[in-house]
N, C-alpha and C positions, 0 to 999 in steps of 0.2 A: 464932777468933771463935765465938761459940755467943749463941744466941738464943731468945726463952723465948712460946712460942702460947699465946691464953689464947681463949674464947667470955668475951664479956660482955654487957650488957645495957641499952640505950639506948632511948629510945624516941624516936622520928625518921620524919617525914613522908618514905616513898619512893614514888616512881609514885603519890603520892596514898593508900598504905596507910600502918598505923601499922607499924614495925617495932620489933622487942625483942632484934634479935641483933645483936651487931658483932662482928668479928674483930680479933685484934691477931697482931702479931709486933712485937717489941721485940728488937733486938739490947742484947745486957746489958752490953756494955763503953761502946757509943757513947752508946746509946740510941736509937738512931735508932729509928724504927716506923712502920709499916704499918698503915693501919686500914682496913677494907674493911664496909660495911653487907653484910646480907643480908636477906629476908623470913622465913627460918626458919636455923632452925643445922642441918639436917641434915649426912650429908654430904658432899654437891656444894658446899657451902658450905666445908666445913672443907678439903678438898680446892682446891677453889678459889680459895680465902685464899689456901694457901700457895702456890699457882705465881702469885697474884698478888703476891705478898711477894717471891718470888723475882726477879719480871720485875723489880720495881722496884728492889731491893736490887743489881742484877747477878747473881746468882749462889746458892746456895745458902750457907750458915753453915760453914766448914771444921769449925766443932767442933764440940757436940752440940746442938739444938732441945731444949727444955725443953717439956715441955704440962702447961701450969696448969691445974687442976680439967678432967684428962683423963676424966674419970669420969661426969662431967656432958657433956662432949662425946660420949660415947661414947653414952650413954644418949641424946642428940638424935637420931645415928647411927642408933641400930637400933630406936627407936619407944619407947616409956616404960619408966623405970626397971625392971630384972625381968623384963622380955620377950628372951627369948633366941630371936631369930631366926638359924637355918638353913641 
């Protein structure tokens, strides 16, 4: 089984804020998916996701996790595009 993480971008009343991030995991064969809001994509968020993907999934993907526009996650990760933090 393998399964494909992507950050997207919603806009969705949470706790009364406006929010602009979602999480996905998508298993690619079933399709089944996991979608989880957050208030920013850092990454306690992307982090987060997936043990929350996993709770619900059962288990972790035996085959490999995919991450869709890792680049852009990565960069929510560690502060603005081009900042190489430390």
């Amino acid at each position: 089984m393998e399964a494909e993480v992507d950050f997207g971008e919603v806009m969705i009343r949470l706790r009364g804020e406006l929010v602009e991030c979602l999480f996905c995991l998508r298993m690619s064969y079933s399709g089944k998916a996991v979608h989880r809001a957050f208030a920013s994509g850092g990454q306690e968020a992307f982090i987060e996701g997936q043990a929350h993907a996993f709770t619900v999934l059962g288990g972790v993907p035996a085959g490999k996790v995919k991450y869709d526009n890792l680049k852009a996650a990565v960069a929510r990760c560690s502060g603005s595009p081009g900042t190489r933090r430390d």
